[in-house]
HTML snippet that shows the backbone in 3Dmol.js (N, CA, C, O; Angstrom):
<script src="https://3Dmol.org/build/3Dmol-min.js"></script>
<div id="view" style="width:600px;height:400px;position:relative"></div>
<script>
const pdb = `
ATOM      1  N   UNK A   1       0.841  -1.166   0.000  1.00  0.00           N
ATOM      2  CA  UNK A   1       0.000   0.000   0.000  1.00  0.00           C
ATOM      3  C   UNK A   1       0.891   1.235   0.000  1.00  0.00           C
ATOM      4  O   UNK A   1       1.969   1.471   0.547  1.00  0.00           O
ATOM      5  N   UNK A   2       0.097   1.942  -0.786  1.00  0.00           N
ATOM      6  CA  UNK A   2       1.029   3.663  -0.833  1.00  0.00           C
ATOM      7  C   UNK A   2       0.054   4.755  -0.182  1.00  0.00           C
ATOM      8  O   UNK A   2      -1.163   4.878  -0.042  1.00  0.00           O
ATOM      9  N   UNK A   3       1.008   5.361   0.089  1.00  0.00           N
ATOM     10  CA  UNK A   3       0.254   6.713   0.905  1.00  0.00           C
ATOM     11  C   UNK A   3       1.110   7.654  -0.592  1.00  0.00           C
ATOM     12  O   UNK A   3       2.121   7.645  -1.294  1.00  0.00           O
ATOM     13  N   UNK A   4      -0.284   8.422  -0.349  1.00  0.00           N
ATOM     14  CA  UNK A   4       0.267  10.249  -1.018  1.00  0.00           C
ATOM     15  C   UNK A   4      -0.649  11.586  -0.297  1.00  0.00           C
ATOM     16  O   UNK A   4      -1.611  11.795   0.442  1.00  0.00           O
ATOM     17  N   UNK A   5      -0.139  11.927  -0.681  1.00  0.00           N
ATOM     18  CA  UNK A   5      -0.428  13.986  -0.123  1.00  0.00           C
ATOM     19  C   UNK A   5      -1.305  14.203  -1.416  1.00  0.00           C
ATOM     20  O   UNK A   5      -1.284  13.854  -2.596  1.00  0.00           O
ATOM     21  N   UNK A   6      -2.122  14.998  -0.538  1.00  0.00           N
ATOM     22  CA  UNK A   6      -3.207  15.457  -1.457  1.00  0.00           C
ATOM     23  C   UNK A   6      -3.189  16.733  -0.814  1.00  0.00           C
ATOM     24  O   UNK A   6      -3.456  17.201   0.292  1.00  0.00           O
ATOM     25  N   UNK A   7      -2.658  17.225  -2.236  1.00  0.00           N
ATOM     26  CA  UNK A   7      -2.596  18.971  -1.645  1.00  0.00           C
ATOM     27  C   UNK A   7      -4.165  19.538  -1.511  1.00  0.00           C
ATOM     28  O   UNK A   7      -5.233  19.121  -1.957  1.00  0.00           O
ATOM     29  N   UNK A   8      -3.795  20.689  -0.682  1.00  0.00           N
ATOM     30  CA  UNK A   8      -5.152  21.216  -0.389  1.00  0.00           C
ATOM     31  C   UNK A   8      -5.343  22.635  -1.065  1.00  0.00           C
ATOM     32  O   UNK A   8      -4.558  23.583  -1.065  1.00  0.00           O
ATOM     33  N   UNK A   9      -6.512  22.534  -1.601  1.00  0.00           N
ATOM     34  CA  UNK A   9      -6.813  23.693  -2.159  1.00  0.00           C
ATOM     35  C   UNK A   9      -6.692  25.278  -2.156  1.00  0.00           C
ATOM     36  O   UNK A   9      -6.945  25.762  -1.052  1.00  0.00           O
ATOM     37  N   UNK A  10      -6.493  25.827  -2.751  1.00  0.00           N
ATOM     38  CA  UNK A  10      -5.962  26.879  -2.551  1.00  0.00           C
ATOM     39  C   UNK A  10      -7.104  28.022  -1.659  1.00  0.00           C
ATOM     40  O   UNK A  10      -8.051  28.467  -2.307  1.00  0.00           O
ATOM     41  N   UNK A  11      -6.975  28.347  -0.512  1.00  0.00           N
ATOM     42  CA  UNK A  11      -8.345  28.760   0.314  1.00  0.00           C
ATOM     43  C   UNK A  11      -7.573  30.254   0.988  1.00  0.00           C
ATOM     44  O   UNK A  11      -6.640  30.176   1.787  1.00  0.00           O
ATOM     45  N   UNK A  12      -8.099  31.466   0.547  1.00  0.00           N
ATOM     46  CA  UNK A  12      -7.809  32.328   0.894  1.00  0.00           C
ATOM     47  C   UNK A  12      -7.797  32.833   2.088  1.00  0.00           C
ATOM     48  O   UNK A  12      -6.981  31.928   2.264  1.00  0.00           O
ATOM     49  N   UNK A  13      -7.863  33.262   2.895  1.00  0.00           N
ATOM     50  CA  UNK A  13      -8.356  34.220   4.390  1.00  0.00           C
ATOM     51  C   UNK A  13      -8.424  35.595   4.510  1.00  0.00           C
ATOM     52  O   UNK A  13      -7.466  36.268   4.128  1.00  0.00           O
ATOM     53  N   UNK A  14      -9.328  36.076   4.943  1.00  0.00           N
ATOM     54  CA  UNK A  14      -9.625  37.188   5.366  1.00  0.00           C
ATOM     55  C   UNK A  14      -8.584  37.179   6.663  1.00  0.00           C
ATOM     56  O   UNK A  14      -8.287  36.304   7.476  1.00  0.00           O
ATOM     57  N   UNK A  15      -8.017  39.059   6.413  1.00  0.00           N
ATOM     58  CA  UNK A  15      -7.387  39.415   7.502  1.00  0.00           C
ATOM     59  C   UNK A  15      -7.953  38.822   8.649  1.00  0.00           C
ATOM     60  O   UNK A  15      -7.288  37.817   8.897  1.00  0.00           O
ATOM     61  N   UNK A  16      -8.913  38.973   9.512  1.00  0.00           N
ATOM     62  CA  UNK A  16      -9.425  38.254  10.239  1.00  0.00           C
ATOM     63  C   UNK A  16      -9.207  36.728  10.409  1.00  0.00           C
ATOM     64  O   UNK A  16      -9.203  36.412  11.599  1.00  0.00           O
ATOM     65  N   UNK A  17      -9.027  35.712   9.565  1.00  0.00           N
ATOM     66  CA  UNK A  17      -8.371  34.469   9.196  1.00  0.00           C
ATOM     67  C   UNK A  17      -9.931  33.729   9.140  1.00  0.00           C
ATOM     68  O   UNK A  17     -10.018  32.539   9.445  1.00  0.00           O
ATOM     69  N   UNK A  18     -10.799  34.282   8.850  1.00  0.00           N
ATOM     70  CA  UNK A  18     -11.738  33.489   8.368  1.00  0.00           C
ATOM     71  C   UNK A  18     -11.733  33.710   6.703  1.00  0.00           C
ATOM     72  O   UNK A  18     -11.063  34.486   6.021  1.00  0.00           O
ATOM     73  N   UNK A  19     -13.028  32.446   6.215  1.00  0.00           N
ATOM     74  CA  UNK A  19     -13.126  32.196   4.918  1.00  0.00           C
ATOM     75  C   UNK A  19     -14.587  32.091   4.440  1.00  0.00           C
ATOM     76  O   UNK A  19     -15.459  31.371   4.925  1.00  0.00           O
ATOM     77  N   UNK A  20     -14.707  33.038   3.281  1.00  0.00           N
ATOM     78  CA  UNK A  20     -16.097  32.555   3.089  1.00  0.00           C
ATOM     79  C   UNK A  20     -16.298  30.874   1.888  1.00  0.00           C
ATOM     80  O   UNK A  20     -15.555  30.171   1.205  1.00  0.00           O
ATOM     81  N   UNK A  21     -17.368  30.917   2.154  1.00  0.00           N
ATOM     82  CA  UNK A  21     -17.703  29.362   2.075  1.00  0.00           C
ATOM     83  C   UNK A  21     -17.329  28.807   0.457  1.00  0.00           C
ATOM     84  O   UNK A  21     -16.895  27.682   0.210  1.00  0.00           O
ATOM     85  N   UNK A  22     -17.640  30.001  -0.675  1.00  0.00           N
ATOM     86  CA  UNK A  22     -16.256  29.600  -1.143  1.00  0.00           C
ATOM     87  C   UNK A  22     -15.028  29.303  -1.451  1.00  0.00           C
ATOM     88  O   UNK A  22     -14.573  28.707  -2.427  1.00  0.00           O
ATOM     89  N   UNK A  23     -14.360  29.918  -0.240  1.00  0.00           N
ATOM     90  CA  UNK A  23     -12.918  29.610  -0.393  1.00  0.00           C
ATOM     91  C   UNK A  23     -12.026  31.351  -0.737  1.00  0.00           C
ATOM     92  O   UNK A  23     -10.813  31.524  -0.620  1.00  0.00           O
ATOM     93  N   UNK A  24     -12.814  32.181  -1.066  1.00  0.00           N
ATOM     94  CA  UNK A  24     -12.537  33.632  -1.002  1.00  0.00           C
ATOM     95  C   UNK A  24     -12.709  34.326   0.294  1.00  0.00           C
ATOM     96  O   UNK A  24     -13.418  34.121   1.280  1.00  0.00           O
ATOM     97  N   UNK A  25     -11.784  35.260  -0.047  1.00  0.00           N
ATOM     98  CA  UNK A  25     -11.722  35.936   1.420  1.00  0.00           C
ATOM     99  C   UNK A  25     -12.742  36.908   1.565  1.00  0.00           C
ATOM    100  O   UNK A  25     -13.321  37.093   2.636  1.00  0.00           O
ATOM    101  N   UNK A  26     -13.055  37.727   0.203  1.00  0.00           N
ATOM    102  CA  UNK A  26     -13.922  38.871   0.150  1.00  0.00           C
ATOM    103  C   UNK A  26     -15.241  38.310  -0.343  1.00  0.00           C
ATOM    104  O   UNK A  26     -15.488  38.096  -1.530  1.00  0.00           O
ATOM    105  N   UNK A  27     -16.020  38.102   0.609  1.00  0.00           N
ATOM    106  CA  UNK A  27     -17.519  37.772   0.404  1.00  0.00           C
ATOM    107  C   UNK A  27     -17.923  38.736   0.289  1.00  0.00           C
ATOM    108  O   UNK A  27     -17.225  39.739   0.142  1.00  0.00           O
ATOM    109  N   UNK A  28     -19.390  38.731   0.324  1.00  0.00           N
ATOM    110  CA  UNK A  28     -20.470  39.812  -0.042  1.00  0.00           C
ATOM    111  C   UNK A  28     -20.195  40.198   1.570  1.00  0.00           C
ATOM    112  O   UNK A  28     -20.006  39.375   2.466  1.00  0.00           O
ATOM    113  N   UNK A  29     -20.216  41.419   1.688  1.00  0.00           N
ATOM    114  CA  UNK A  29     -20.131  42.271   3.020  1.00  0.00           C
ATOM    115  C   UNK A  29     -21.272  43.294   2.860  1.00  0.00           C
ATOM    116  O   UNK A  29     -21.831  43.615   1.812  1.00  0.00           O
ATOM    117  N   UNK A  30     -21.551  43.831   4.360  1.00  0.00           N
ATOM    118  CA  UNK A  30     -22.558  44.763   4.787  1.00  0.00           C
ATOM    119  C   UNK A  30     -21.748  45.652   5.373  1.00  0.00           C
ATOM    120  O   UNK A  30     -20.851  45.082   5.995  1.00  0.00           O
ATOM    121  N   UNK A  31     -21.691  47.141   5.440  1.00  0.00           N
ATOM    122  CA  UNK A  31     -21.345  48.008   6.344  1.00  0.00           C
ATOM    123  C   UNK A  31     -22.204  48.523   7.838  1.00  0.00           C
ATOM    124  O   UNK A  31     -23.115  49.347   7.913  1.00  0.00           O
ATOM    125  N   UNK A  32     -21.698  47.896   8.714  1.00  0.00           N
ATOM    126  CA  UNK A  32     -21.897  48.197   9.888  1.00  0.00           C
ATOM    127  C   UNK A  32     -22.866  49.937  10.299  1.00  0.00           C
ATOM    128  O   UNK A  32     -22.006  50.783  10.546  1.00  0.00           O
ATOM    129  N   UNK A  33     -24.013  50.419  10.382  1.00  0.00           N
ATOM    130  CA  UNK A  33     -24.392  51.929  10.352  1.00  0.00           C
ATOM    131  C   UNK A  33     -23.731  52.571  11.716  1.00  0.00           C
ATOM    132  O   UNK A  33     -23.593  53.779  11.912  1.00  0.00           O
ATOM    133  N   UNK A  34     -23.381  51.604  12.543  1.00  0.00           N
ATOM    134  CA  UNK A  34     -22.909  52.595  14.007  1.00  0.00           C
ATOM    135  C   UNK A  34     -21.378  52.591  13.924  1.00  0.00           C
ATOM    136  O   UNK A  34     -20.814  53.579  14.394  1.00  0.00           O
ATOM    137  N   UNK A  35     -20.673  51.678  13.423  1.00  0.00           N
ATOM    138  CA  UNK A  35     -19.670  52.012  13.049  1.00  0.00           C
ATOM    139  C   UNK A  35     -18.660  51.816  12.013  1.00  0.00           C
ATOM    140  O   UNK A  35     -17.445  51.858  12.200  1.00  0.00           O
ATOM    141  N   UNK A  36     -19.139  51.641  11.125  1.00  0.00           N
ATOM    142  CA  UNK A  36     -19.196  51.897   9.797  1.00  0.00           C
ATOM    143  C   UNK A  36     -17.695  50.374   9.172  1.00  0.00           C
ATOM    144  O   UNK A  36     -16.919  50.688   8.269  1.00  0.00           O
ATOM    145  N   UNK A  37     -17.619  49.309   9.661  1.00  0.00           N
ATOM    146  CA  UNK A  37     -17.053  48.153  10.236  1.00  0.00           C
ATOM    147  C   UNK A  37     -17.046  47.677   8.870  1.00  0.00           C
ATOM    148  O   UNK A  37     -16.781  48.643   8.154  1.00  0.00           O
ATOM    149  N   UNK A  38     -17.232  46.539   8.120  1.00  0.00           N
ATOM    150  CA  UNK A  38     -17.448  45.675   6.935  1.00  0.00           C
ATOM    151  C   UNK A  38     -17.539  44.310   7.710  1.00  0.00           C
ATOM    152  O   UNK A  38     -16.643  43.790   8.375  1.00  0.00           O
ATOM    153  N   UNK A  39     -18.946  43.792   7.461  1.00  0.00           N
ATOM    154  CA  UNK A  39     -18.632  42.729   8.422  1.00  0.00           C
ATOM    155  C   UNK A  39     -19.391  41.223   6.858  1.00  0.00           C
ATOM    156  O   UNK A  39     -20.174  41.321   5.913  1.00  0.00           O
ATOM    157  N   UNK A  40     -18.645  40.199   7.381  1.00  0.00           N
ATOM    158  CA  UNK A  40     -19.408  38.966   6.441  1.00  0.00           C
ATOM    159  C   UNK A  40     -20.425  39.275   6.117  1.00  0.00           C
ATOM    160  O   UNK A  40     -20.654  40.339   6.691  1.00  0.00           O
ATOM    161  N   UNK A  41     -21.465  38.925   5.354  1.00  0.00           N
ATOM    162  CA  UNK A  41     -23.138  38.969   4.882  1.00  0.00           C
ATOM    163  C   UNK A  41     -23.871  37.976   5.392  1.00  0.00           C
ATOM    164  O   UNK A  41     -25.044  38.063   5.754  1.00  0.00           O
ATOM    165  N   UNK A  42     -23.023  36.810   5.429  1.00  0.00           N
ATOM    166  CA  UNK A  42     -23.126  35.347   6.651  1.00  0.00           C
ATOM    167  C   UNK A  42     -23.746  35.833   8.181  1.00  0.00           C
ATOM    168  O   UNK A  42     -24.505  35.179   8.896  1.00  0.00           O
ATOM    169  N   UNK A  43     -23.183  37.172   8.441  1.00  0.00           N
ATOM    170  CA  UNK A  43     -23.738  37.344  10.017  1.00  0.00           C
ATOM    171  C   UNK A  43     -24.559  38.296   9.689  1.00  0.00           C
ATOM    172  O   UNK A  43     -24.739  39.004   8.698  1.00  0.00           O
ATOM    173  N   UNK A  44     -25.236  38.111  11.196  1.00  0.00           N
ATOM    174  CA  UNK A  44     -26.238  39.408  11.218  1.00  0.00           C
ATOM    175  C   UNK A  44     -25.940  40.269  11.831  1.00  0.00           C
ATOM    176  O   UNK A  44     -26.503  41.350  11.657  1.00  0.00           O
ATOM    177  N   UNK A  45     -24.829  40.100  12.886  1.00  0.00           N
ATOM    178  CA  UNK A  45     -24.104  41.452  13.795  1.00  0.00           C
ATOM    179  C   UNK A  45     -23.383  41.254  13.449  1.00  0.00           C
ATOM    180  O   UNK A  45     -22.891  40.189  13.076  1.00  0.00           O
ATOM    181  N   UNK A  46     -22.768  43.170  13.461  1.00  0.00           N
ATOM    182  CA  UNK A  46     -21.952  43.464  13.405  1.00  0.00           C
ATOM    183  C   UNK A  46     -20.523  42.400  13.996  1.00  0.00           C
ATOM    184  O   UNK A  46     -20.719  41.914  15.109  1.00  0.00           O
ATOM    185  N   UNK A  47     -19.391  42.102  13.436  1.00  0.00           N
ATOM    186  CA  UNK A  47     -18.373  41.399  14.137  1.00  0.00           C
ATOM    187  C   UNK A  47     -17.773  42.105  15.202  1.00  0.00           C
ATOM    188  O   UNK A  47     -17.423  41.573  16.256  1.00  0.00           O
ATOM    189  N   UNK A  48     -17.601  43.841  14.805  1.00  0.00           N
ATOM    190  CA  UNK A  48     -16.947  44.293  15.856  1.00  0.00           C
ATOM    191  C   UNK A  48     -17.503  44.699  16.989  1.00  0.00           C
ATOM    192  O   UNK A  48     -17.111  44.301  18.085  1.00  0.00           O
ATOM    193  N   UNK A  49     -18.696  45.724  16.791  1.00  0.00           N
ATOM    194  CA  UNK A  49     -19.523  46.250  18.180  1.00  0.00           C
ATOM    195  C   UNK A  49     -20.644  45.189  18.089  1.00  0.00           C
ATOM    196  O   UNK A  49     -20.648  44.968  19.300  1.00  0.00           O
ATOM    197  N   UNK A  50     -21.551  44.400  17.639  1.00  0.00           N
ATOM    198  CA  UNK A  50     -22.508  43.839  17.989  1.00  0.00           C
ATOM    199  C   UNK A  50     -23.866  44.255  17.144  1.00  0.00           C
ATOM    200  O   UNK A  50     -24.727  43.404  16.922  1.00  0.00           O
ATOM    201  N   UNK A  51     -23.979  45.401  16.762  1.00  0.00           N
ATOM    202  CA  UNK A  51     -24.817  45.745  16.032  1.00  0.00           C
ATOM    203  C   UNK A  51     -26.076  45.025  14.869  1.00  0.00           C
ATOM    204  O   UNK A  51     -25.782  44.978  13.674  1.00  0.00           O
ATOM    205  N   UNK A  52     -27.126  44.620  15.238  1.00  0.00           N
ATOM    206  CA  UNK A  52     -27.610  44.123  14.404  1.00  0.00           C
ATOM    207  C   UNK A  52     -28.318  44.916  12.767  1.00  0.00           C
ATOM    208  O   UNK A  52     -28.808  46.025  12.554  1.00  0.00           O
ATOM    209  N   UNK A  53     -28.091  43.852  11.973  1.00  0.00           N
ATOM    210  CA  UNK A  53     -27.627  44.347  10.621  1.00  0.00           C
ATOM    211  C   UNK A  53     -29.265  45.204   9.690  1.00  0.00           C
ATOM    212  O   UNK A  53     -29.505  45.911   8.711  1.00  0.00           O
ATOM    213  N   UNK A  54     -29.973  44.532  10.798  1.00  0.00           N
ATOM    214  CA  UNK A  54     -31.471  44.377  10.433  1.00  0.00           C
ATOM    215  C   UNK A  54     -32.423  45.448  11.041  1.00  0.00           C
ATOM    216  O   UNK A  54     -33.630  45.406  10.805  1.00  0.00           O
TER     217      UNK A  54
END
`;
const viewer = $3Dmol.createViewer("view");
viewer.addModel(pdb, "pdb");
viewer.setStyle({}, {cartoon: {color: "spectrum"}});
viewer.zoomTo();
viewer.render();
</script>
């Protein structure tokens, strides 16, 4: 039996070191209105103060 490496795909990160679910770093984003932040489109608050998006 053989073993091999299976490289892994090439998966970007957001400064933050998350990824959106394609594999890009720059998803669709919302701007935060209280403090004007860029947060995923995935969440509904804000990442930094809490702010809901809605």
């Amino acid at each position: 039996m053989t073993t091999s490496t299976l490289e892994r795909p090439d998966v970007r990160t957001a400064p933050d070191g998350r990824t959106a679910p394609d594999g890009s770093a720059h998803a669709d984003t919302w701007t935060c209105d209280n403090c004007r932040t860029e947060t995923n489109a995935v969440r509904k608050r804000c990442a930094d103060c809490g702010t809901s998006r809605y």
